[in-house]
N, C-alpha and C positions, 0 to 999 in steps of 0.2 A: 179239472178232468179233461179241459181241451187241450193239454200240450201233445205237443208230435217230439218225437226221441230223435237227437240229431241222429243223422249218421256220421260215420267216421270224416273225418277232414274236412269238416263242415263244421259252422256254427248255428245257433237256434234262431238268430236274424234271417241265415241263408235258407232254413228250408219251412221258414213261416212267409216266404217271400213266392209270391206268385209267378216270377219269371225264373227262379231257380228250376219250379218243377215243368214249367214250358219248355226248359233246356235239358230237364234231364226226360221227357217221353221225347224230345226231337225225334231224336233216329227212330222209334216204332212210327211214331208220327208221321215221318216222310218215306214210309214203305208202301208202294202205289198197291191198295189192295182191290183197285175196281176192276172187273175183268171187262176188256172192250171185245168185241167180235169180231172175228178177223175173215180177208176174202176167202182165199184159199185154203186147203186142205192141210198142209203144213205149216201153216203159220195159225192156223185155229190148234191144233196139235202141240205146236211151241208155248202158246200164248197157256192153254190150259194145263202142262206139264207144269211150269212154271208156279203157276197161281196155286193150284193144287197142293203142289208139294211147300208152298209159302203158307198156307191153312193148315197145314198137319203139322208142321213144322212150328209156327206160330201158336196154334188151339192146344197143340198134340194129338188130336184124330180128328177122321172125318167120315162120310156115311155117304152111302149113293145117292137118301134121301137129300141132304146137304147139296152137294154135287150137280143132282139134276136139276133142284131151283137155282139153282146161283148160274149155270149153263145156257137152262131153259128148253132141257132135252130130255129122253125118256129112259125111266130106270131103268132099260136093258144100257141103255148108251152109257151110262153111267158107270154101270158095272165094270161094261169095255174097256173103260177111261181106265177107273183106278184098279182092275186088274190085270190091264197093259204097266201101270206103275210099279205094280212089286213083281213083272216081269224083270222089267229094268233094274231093280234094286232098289228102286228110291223109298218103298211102301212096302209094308206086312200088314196084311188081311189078320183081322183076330174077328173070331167067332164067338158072339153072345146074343142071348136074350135081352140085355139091356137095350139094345136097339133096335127099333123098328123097322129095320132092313136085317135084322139077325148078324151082323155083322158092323164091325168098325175097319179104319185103315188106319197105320201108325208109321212113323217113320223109322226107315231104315240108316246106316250107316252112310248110305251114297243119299242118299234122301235128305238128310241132316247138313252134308259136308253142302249139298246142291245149294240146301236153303241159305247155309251161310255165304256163298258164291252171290247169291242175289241181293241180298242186305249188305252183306257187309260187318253183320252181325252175330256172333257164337251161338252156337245152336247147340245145348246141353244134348247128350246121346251118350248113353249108357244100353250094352248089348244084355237083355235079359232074357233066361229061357225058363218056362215056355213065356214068350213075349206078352201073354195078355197077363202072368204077374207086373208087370212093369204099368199094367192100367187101372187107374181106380174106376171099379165095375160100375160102383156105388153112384159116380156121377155119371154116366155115361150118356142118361137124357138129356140133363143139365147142361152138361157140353156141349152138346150138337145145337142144343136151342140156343144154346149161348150166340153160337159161333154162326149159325143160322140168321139171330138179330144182326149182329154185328155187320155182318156182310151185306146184311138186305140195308141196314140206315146209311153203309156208305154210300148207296146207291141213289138217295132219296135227293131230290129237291129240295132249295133254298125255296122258302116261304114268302122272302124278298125278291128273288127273283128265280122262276123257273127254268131260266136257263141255265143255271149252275146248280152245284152239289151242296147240299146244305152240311157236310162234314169233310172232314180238309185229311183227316187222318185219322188210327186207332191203335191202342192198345191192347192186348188180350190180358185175361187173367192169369196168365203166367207170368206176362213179363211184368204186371201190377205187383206179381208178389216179389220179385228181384228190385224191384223200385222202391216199395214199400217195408223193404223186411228189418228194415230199423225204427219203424215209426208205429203210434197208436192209431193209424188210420185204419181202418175199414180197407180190406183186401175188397175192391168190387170185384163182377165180373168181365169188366173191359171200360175203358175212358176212348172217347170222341170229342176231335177238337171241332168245336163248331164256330162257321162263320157265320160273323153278325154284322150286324148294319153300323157297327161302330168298331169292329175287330174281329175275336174271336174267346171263343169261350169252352171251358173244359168239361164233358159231362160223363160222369159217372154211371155206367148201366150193371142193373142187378135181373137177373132176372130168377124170378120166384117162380119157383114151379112145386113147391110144399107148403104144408103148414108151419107155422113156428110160435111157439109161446108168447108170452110177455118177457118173461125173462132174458131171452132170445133178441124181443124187435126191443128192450132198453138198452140190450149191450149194441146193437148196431145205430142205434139214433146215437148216442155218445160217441163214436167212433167215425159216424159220421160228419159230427160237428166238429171235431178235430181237425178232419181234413178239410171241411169249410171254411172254417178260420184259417187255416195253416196254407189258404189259397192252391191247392192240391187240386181242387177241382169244384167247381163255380151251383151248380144243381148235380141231380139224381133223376135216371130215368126209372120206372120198375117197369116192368114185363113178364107176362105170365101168358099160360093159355089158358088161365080159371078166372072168371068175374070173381067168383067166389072167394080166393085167396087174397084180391084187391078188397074187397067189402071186410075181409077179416081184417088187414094187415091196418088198413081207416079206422076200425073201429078201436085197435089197440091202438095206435097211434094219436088218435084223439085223448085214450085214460092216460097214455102214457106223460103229455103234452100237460096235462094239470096234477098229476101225481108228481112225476119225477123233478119239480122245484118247490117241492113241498117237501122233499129226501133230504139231508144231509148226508153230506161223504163221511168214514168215520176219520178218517184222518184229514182231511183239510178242513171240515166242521162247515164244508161249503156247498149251495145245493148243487146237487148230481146233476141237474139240466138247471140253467137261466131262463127265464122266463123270456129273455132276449135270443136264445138258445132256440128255446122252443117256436117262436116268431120265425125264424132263420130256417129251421126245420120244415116248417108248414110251407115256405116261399120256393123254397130250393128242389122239394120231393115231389116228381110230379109221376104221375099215374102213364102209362102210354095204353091205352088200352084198343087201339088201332089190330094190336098182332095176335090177339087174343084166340080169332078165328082161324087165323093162318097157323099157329101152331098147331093149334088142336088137329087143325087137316091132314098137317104133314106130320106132326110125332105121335099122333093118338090115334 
């Protein structure tokens, strides 16, 4: 149950191989997503056009709550920002309850064509009307928190040493799924390359903001292991803004740890989890429970 499906022009050596998938997140990898602060009035203005429209562009929306903490300015200033943006064309404003600013921002045509100007990289965009069909409502919390962690850990300190950044580059859960869309791994909601006192290392981040069955947390521990083995990505962060969802997600994860290598598969006749599986699993998944407070602030 841990194999990964090649993809095309590839063989099962090549993407059970830990430097094949360093070379295929490169490019997300090396898109500088930290925003620095700049002196003057128009170079603060450049610097956050830019970044902005690489967040929408990259996430697929973004929120003024998003915007003001990543800035470190005030939700009128916020507003300013990103609706000077779909002034210029780069951003469309959609209006929902799903967010706690009642509003999203999404990319526009010239927004899209900007983003690929600065990567280097295609930026899918497809013109839909009215533009908030083209947005799954359904996630729209999920996203912002996502995109919110995301931005806040490239910012964070090396543990080794404080004067550097303890993550070198990121992924979003979009371009996870163009990465992923041939294999049995586990779609997370973004990877972080992190530096270590011996290299670097791939991590995985989910962030849980629901409940979910058993049925549920066995088909993601399996999917997870996959891409363990398959050297995709080294640990698991989780992230939530409920203690409560970490205390559930532990506690099925514990039955699940002594049930599921007592299952057989019906067709390989092999257990569903190894016991070596499950060892693997407990080492690699680690709880962040640091942002628990900060979410709940800003999206609740």
């Amino acid at each position: 149950m841990n194999t990964i499906n090649t993809p095309k022009g590839h063989t099962q050596n090549d993407t059970n191989n830990k430097t094949y998938w360093l070379t295929a997140m490169g490019r997300y990898f090396n898109i500088d997503m930290r925003y620095q602060p700049m002196q003057s009035n128009n170079e603060i203005g450049r610097a956050r056009q830019a970044m902005t429209t690489l967040i929408v562009a990259r996430f697929g929306l973004t929120s003024p709550s998003v915007v003001s903490h990543l800035y470190r300015i005030s939700h009128r200033q916020a507003l300013e920002h990103l609706n000077k943006l779909v002034k210029q064309g780069l951003l469309i404003m959609v209006n929902t309850h799903r967010s706690v600013d009642g509003c999203i921002y999404i990319c526009d045509a010239s927004g899209a064509k900007y983003a690929e100007e600065l990567t280097g990289i295609p930026v899918y965009f497809r013109r839909i009307t009215p533009p908030e069909r083209g947005v799954n409502l359904n996630t729209v919390m999920h996203d912002l928190m996502n995109s919110h962690v995301l931005l806040t850990m490239m910012r964070e300190a090396a543990r080794h040493d404080q004067g550097y950044y303890a993550y070198r580059g990121m992924v979003t859960e979009k371009e996870c799924k163009r990465l992923f869309k041939n294999t049995d791994s586990r779609i997370v909601d973004g990877l972080l390359l992190e530096v270590t006192d011996t290299g670097t290392s791939t991590i995985a981040l989910e962030v849980e903001n629901s409940f979910k069955n058993k049925a549920q947390r066995s088909t993601i521990l399996r999917k997870y292991v996959a891409a363990l083995r398959a050297g995709i990505y080294d640990k698991v962060f989780l992230v939530t803004q409920s203690e409560d969802i970490f205390a559930d997600i532990k506690r099925l994860h514990e039955q699940l740890f002594v049930e599921l290598p007592q299952i057989k598969d019906k067709k390989t006749r092999q257990p569903i989890l190894t016991q070596a599986d499950a060892d693997l699993l407990r080492r690699s998944i680690i709880f962040r429970t640091k942002y628990c407070d900060e979410l709940t602030k800003i999206f609740y």
